[in-house]
Every structure is written in C-alpha cells, then in structure tokens.
C-alpha positions, 0 to 999 in steps of 0.5 A: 500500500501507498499513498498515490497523490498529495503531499505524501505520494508515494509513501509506502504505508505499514500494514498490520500482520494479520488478517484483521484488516482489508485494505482497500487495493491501490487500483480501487482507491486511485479510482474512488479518489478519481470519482470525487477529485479535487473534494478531499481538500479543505474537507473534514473526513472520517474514515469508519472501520480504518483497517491501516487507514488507507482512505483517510490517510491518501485524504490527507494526503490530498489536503483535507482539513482534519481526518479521524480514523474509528478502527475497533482492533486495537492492532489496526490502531497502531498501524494508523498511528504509526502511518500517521507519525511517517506521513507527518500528519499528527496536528489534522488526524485522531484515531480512536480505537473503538466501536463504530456506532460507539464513536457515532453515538458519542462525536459531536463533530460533523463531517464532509467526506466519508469512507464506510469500510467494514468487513465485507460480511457484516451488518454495519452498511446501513447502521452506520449510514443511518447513524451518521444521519441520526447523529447529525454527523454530516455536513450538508453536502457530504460526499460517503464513499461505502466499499463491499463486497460486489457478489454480496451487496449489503441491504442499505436505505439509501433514500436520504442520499442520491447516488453519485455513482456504482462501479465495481473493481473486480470483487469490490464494489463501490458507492459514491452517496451524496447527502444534502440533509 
C-alpha cells in the first residue's frame, strides 16, 4: 500500500500482520479518489472501520482539513498511528480505537467526506449510514464513499442520499452517496 497523490505520494504505508484488516487495493482507491477529485481538500473526513487507514490517510494526503480514523482492533490502531507519525500528519488526524456506532453515538463533530469500510460480511452498511444521519454527523453536502463486497451487496436505505455513482473493481464494489440533509 501507498499513498498515490498529495503531499505524501508515494509513501509506502505499514500494514498490520494479520488478517484483521482489508485494505482497500491501490487500483480501487486511485479510482474512488478519481470519482470525487479535487473534494478531499479543505474537507473534514472520517474514515469508519480504518483497517491501516488507507482512505483517510491518501485524504490527507490530498489536503483535507482534519481526518479521524474509528478502527475497533486495537492492532489496526497502531498501524494508523504509526502511518500517521511517517506521513507527518499528527496536528489534522485522531484515531480512536473503538466501536463504530460507539464513536457515532458519542462525536459531536460533523463531517464532509466519508469512507464506510467494514468487513465485507457484516451488518454495519446501513447502521452506520443511518447513524451518521441520526447523529447529525454530516455536513450538508457530504460526499460517503461505502466499499463491499460486489457478489454480496449489503441491504442499505439509501433514500436520504442520491447516488453519485456504482462501479465495481473486480470483487469490490463501490458507492459514491451524496447527502444534502
């Protein structure tokens, strides 16, 4: 994995030795990050289920303003961390190591770009986009980028956000949600 664009490009980022973590291929994120452009600068972005941080990490690369990173395995946690210390980006990142409906439930902080990433097989899509609406986390508009399984597509409502667009990259499939609250 590596940080494709930005002030960081082509910095190589640490993974975790274990199977606890999907990170998403370098060829799936150039794409998404291809989809929204220029959007990441000046944004506030949250990265959910952060695995190594990958998303949330080429964001800050691209110039957003401040990324937080929700990653519930503790392992995970200080990949981030330490991706964070090489790339230079400990006074725009927080990591916190917990739940992501946890962090939902309690943020009082409002987002404009956000990476739904958790593992393939659960039931976290459509809680997580409905809690980010619930809670009041987003900004309006607010660019989400969910990542699953393109032979598995989670159920998700998806009535409070207009699709940008679908696509998918071999086994992954992508959404790119726009939420005008």
């Amino acid at each position: 994995m590596r940080i494709i664009s930005g002030k960081a490009k082509g910095t190589r980022l640490k993974t975790a030795d274990s199977n606890q973590a999907r990170p998403t291929k370098d060829v799936v994120k150039e794409a998404v990050f291809n989809m929204i452009q220029n959007f990441p600068e000046n944004s506030r972005c949250l990265d959910l289920y952060a695995g190594s941080g990958n998303l949330g990490l080429e964001a800050a690369s691209r110039g957003a303003e401040q990324v937080t990173f929700v990653e519930i395995e503790r392992p995970n946690c200080e990949i981030i961390k330490k991706n964070i210390e090489i790339l230079g980006f400990d006074n725009i990142s927080e990591v916190f190591c917990q739940k992501a409906s946890a962090f939902l439930n309690s943020t009082g902080q409002k987002y404009d770009l956000v990476f739904i990433d958790p593992p393939y097989d659960s039931d976290e899509y459509d809680k997580s986009l409905q809690k980010l609406i619930n809670q009041d986390c987003l900004i309006n508009p607010a660019i989400i980028i969910v990542e699953f399984y393109q032979r598995e597509k989670p159920e998700m409502d998806l009535d409070d956000f207009l699709i940008l667009r679908e696509k998918e990259y071999g086994n992954t499939g992508i959404y790119l949600l726009e939420y005008q609250g």
